[in-house]
C-alpha positions as CSV (number, residue, x, y, z in Angstrom):
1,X,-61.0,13.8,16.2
2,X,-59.0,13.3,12.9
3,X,-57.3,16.6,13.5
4,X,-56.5,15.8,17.0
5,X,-55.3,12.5,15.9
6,X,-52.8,14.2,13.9
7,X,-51.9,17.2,16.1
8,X,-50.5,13.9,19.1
9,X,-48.8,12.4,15.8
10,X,-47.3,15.8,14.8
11,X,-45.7,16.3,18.5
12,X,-44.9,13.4,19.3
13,X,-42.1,13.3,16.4
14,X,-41.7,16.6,17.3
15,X,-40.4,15.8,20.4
16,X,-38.5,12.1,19.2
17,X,-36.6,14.5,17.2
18,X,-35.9,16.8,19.7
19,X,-35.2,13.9,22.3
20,X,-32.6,12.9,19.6
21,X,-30.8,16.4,19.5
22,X,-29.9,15.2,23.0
23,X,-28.6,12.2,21.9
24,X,-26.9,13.8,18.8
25,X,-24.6,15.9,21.4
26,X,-23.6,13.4,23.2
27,X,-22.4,11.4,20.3
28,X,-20.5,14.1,18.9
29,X,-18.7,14.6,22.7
30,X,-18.6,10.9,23.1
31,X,-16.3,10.6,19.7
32,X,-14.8,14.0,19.5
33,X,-13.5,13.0,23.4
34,X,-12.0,10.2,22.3
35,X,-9.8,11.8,19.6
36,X,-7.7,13.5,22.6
37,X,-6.0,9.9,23.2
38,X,-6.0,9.2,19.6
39,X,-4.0,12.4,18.9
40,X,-1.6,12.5,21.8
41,X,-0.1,9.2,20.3
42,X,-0.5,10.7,17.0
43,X,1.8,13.9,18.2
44,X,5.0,11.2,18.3
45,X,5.6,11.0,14.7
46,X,3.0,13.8,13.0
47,X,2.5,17.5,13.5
48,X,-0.3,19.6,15.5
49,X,-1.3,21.3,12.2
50,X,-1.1,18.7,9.8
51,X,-3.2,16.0,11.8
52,X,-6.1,19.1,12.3
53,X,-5.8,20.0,8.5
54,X,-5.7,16.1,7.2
55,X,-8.6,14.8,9.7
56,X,-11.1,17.9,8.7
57,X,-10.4,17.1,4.8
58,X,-11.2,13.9,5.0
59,X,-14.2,14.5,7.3
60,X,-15.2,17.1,4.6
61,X,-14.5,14.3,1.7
62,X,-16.7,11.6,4.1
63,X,-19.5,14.0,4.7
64,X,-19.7,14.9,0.7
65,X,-19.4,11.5,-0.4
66,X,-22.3,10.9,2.5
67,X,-24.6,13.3,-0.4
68,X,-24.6,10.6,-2.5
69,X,-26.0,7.6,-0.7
70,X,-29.6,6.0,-1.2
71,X,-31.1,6.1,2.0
72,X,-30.0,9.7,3.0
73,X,-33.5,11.1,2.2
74,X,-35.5,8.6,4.1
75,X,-32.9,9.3,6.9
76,X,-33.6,13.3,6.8
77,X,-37.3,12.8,6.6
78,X,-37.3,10.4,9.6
79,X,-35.5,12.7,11.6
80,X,-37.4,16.1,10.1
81,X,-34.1,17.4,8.2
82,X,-33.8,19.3,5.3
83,X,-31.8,16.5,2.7
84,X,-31.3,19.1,0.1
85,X,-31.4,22.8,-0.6
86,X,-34.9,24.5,0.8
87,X,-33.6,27.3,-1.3
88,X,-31.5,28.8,-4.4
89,X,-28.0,29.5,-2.4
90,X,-27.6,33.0,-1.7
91,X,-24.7,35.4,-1.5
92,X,-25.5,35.9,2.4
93,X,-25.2,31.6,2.5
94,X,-21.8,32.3,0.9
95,X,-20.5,34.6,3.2
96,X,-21.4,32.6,6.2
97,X,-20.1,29.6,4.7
98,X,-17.2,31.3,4.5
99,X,-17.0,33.0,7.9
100,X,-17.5,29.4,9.5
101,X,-14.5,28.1,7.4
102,X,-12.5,30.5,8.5
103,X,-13.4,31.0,11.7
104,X,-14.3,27.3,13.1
105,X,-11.9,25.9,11.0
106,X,-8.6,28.0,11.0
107,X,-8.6,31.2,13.4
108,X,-10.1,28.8,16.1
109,X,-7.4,25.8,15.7
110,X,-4.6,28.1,14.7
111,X,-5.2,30.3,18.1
112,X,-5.6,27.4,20.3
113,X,-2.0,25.7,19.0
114,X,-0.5,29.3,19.5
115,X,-1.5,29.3,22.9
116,X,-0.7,25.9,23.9
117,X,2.9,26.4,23.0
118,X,2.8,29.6,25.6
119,X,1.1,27.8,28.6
120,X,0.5,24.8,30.2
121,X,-2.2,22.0,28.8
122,X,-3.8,22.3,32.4
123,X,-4.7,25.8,31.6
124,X,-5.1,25.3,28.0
125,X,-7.8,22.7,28.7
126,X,-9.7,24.8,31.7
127,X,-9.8,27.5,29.7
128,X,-11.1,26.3,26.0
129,X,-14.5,25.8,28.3
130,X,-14.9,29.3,27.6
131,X,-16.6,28.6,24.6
132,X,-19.4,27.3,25.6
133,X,-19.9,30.5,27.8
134,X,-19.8,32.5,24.2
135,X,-21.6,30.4,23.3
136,X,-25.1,30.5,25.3
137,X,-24.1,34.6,25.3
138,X,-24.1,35.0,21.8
139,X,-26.8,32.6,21.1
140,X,-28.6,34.9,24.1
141,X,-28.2,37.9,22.8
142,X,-27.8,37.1,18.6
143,X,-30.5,34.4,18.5
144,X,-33.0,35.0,21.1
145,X,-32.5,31.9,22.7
146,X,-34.1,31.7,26.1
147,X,-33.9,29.1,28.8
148,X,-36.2,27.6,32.1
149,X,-34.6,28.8,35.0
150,X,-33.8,25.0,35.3
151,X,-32.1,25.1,32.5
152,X,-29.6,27.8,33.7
153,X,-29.2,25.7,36.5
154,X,-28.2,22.9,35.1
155,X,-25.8,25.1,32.6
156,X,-24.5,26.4,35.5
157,X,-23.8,22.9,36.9
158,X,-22.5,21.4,33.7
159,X,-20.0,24.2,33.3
160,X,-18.9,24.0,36.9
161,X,-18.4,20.3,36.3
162,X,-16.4,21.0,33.2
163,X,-14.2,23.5,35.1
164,X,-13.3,20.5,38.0
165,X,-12.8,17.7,35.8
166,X,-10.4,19.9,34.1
167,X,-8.5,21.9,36.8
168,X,-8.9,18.6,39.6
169,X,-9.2,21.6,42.0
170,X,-5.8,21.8,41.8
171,X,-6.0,25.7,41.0
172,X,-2.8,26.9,42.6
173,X,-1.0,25.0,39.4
174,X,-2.9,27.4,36.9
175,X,-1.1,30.0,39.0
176,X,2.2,29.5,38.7
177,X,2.2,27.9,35.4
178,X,1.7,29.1,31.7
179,X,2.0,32.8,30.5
180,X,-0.5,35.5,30.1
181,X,-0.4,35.7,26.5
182,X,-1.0,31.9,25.8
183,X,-3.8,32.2,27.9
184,X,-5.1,34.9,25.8
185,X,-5.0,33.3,23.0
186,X,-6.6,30.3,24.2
187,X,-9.5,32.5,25.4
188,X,-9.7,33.9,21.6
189,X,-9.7,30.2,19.8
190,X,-12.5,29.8,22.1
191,X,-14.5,33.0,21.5
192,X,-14.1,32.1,17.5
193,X,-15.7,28.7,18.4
194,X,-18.7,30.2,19.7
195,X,-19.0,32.3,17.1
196,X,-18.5,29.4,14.8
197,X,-21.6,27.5,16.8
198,X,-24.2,30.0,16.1
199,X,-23.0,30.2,12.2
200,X,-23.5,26.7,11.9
201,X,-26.9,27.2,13.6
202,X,-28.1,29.5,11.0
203,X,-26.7,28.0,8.2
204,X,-28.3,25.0,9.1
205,X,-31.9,26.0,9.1
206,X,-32.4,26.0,5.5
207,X,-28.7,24.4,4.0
208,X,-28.4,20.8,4.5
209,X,-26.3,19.2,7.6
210,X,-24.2,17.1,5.1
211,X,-23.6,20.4,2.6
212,X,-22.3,22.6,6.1
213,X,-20.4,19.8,7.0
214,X,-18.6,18.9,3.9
215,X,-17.5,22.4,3.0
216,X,-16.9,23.2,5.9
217,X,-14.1,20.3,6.2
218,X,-12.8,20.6,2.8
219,X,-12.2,24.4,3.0
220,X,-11.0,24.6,6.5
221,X,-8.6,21.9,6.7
222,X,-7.6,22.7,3.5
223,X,-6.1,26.8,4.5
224,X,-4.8,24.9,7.3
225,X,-2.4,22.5,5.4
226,X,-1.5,25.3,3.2
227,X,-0.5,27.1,5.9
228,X,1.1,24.4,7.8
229,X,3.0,23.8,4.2
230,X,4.3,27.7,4.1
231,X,5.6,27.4,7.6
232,X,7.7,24.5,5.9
233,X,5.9,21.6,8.2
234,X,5.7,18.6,6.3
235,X,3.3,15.8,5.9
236,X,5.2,12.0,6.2
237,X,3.4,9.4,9.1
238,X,3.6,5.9,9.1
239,X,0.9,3.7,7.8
240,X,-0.3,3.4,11.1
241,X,-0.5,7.3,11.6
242,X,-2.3,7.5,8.3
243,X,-5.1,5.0,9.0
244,X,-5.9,6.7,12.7
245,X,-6.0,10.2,10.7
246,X,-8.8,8.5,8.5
247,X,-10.5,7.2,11.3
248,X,-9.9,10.5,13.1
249,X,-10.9,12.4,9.8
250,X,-14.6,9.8,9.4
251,X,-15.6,9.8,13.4
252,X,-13.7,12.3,15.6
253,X,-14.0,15.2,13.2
254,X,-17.0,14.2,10.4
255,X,-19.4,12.0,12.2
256,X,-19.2,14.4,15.3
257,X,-19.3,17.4,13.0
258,X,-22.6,16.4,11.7
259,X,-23.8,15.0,15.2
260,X,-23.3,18.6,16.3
261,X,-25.0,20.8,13.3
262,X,-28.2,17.9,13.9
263,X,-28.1,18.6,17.8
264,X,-27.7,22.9,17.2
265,X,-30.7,22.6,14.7
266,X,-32.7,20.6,17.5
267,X,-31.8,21.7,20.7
268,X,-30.5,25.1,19.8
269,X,-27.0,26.7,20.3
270,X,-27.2,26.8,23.9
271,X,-28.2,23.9,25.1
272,X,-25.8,22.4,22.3
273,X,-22.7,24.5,23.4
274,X,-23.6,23.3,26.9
275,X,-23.8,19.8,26.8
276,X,-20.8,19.5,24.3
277,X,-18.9,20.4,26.8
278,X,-19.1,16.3,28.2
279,X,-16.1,15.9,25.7
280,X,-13.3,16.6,28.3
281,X,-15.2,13.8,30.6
282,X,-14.9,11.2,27.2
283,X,-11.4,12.1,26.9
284,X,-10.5,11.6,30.2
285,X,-12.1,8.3,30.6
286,X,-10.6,7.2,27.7
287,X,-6.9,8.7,28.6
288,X,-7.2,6.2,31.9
289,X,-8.1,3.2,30.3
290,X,-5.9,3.0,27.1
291,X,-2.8,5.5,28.0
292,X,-3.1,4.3,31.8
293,X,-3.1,8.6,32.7
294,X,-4.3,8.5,36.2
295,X,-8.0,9.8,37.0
296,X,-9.1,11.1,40.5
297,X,-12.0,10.4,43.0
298,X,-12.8,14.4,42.1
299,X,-12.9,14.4,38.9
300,X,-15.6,10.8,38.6
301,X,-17.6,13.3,41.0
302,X,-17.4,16.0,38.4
303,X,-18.4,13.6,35.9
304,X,-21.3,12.1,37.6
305,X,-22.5,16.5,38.7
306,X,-22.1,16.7,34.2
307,X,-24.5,14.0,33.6
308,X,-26.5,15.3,36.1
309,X,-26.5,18.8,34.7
310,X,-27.4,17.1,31.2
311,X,-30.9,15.2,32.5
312,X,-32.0,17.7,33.7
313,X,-31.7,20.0,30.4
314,X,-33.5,17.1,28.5
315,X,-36.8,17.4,30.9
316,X,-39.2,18.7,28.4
317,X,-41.1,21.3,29.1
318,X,-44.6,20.0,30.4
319,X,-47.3,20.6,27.7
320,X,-50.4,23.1,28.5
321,X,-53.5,21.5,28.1
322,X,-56.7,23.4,27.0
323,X,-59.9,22.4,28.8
324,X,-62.2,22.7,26.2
């Protein structure tokens, strides 16, 4: 009886921590959302580049200085994270480190400016939903990850809601707007994405969330303000600009960053990539209530088919019983 006392103890954090990789994602889309209105009234007095390179410093600086508090072990246990190292760093941890620095943090921004400036935002915005298709395809084929059939189902639903919230069925625009090459290259910053989801998933099985994180910021943002300073772009807001980058840097970019690497850790990449994807709802929400941007009938509808889509993913899988 004692063993079966602790085997319903055992799953039943189990699955509290798995319900809060749920909850995890939609944080991180909730905040990282938001940052669309934040940054189009940033874009009046401060550059593309520099506000991407200064927020994922100091989201790097917030997430290592995060190391350092008291309670960061109890908070790890409670929620079945690994605080510190598991194990001695190793050049392959290195390398990946790297590769998601590189690729999450500058190919993937530096493609999807690129492209903006060659098409429309419309398409710009449809399109950058192609990442969470990489996503669930590499994490299918890389990973092993495997869904329910209800689970595609709801992918499929989520993604379609994605694509409508985005485009307000009003495809004929995508048509005779924007430029084949900007699209391109929109596709491409989202392909590195993808790639930079399943990194962070296998990193984060045996690195700690706050290590991935921090690095990750610091490094990134950092090749991206030296770059932005070769190009001769210079770095001079307001007071005003400055204190929504550091709020940008702590919530939009750090908090959500490690909201993310918890959710991929519990939920996996696809489900993760998936449900992310809730982010262009957040931003549009909050575009129509503090910039006034109007919102249509068509797109609530997509909103309400996303949350949908997302309820249905969280049903856990019913547990087998054995008779004897």
């Amino acid at each position: 009886m004692y063993v079966a006392q602790k085997t319903i103890v055992a799953d039943g954090r189990q699955r509290m921590s798995h319900h809060w990789g749920y909850v995890g994602v939609l944080c991180s889309a909730i905040l990282f959302g938001v940052s669309t209105t934040v940054n189009k009234m940033l874009l009046q007095s401060v550059s593309p580049l520099m506000i991407a390179s200064v927020t994922y410093i100091v989201a790097g600086l917030f997430l290592g200085t995060m190391n350092f508090l008291p309670g960061k072990a109890n908070l790890a246990s409670s929620l079945k994270l690994p605080s510190s190292r598991t194990s001695d760093p190793t050049w392959r941890d290195g390398i990946l480190l790297v590769l998601t620095a590189l690729i999450g943090g500058v190919f993937g921004p530096a493609l999807n400016l690129l492209g903006l400036n060659n098409t429309t935002a419309v398409s710009t915005a449809l399109l950058a939903n192609t990442e969470t298709l990489f996503t669930i395809a590499i994490a299918f084929i890389f990973l092993g990850e495997r869904g329910r059939l209800k689970d595609y189902a709801a992918m499929g639903l989520l993604i379609a809601g994605a694509v409508i919230l985005t485009a307000n069925l009003n495809f004929q625009q995508l048509q005779t707007a924007g430029t084949f090459l900007g699209n391109v290259l929109v596709v491409l910053s989202a392909f590195c994405w993808g790639i930079d989801n399943i990194l962070c998933r296998v990193l984060s099985v045996k690195r700690s969330l706050l290590q991935v994180g921090s690095l990750k910021g610091i490094i990134g943002g950092g090749i991206l303000f030296a770059f932005a300073s070769l190009y001769g772009v210079r770095l001079s807001p307001t007071a005003f600009a400055i204190t929504w980058l550091v709020i940008l840097g702590v919530f939009s970019v750090g908090l959500s960053l490690l909201l993310f690497l918890f959710s991929l850790q519990q939920i996996g990449a696809m489900r993760t990539g998936v449900i992310f994807s809730m982010a262009s709802l957040f931003g549009a929400v909050t575009a129509f209530f503090v910039l006034s941007e109007p919102i249509s009938l068509v797109q609530i509808l997509a909103g309400c088919l996303m949350l949908l889509a997302i309820y249905a993913l969280s049903i856990p899988k019913k547990a087998t019983t054995n008779p004897r």
